[in-house]
Backbone as a ProteinNet text record, in pm:
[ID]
protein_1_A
[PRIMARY]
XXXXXXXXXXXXXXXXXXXXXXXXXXXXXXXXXXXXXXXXXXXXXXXXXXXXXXXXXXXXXXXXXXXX
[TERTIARY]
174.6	63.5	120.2	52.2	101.4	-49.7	8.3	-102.5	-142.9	-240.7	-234.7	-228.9	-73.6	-16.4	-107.7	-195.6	-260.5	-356.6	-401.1	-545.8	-422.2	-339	-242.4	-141.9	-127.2	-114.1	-239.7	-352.8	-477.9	-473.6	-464.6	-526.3	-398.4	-305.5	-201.1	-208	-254.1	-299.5	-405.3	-521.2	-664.6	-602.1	-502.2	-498.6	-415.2	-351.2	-267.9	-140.7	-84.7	45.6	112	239.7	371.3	396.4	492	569.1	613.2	714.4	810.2	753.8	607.9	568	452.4	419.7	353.7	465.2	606.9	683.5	729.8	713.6	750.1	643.7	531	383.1	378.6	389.7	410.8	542.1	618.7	813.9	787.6	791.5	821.2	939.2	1044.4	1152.8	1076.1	1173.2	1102.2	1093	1183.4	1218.9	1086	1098.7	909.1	747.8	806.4	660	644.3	779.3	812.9	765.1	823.6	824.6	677.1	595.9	417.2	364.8	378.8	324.8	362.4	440.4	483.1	491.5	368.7	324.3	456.3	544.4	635.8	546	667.6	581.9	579	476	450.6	417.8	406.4	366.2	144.3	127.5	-32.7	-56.3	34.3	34	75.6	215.8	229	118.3	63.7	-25.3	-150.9	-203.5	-308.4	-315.1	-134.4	-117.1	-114.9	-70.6	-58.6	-188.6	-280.2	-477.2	-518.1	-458.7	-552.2	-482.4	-357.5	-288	-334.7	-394.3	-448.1	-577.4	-692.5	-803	-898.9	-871.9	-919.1	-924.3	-983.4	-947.1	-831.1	-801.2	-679.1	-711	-897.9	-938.8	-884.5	-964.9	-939.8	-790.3	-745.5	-590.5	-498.8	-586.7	-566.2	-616.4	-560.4	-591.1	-747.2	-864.5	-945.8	-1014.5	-974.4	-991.5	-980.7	-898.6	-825.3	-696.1	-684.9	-512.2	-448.4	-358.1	-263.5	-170.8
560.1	568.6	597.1	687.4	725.4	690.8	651.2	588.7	735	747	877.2	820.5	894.2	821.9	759.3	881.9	885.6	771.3	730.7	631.1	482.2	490	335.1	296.8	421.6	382	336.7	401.3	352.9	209.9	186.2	38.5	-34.7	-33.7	-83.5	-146.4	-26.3	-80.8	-137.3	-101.4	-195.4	-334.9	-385.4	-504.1	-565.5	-522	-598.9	-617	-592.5	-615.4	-490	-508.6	-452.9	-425.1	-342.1	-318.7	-457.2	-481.6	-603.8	-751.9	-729.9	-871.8	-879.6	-770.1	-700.7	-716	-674.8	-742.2	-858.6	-935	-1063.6	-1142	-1127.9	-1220.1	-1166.9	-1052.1	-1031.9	-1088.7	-1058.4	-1062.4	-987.4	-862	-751.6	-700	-593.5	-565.4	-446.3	-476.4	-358.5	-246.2	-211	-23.7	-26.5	-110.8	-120.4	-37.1	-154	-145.4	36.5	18.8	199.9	288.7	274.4	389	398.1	264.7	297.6	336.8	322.8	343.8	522.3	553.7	694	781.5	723.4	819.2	810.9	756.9	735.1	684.8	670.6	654.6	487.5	386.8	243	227.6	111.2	43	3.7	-7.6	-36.3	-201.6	-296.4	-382.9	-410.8	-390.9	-363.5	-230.8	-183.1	-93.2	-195.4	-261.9	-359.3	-505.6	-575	-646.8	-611	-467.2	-460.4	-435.8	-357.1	-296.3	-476.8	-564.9	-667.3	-749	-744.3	-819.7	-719.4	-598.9	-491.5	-550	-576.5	-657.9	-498.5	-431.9	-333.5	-309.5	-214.1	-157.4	-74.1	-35.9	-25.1	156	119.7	337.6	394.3	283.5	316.7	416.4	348	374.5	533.2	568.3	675.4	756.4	874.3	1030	1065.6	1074.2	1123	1013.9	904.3	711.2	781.7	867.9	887	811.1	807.3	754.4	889.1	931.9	1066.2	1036.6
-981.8	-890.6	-751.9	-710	-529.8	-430.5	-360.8	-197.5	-134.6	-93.8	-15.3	159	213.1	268.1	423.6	436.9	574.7	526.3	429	415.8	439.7	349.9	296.3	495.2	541.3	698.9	782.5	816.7	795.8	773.3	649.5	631.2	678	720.3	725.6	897.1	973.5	1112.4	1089.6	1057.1	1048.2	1047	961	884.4	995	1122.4	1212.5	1172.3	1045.2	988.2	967.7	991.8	979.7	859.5	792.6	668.5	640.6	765.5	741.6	717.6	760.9	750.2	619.1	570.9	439.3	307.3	331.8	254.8	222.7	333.4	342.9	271.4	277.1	266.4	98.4	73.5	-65.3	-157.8	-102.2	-172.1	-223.8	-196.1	-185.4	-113.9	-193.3	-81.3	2	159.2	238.7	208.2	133.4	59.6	-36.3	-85.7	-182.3	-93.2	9.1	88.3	172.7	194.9	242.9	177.1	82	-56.5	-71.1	-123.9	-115.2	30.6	88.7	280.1	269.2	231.3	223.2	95.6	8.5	-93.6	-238.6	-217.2	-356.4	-448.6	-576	-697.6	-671.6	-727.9	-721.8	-864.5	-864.8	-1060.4	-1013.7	-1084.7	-1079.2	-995.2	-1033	-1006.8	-872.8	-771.7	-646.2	-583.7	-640.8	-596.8	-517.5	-591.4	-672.9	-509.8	-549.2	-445.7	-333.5	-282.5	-99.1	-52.4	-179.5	-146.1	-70.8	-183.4	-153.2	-52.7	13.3	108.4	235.7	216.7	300.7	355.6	238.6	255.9	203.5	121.6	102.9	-78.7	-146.6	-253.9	-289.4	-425.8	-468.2	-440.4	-479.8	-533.5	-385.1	-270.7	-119.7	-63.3	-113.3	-104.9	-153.7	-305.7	-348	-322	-307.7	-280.2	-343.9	-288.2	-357.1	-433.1	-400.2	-506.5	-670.3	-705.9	-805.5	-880.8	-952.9	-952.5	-996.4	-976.9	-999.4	-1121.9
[MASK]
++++++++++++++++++++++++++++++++++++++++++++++++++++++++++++++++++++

């Protein structure tokens, strides 16, 4: 699954939090939280956790609220 990167930055400011503190609140490593913030490939499940540590949906997040 890939974030479409401009919406998953988007929600990333809305939400007041950082990568670094988005990894932290998850345990998540930072290269994780990067890699989704910038459209890499993610598993459904870290997909799933940052939508909802976002305060948003998972469809929100994807290109088109598709999954690819």
């Amino acid at each position: 699954m890939n974030f479409d990167i401009k919406e998953a930055k988007c929600a990333l400011i809305r939400s007041g939090k950082t990568q670094v503190q988005l990894s932290e609140e998850l345990f998540l490593s930072r290269p994780c939280v990067s890699k989704a913030m910038n459209g890499g490939s993610i598993t459904h499940n870290t997909a799933m956790r940052i939508a909802k540590a976002l305060g948003v949906s998972v469809e929100s997040l994807i290109k088109d609220g598709k999954e690819r």
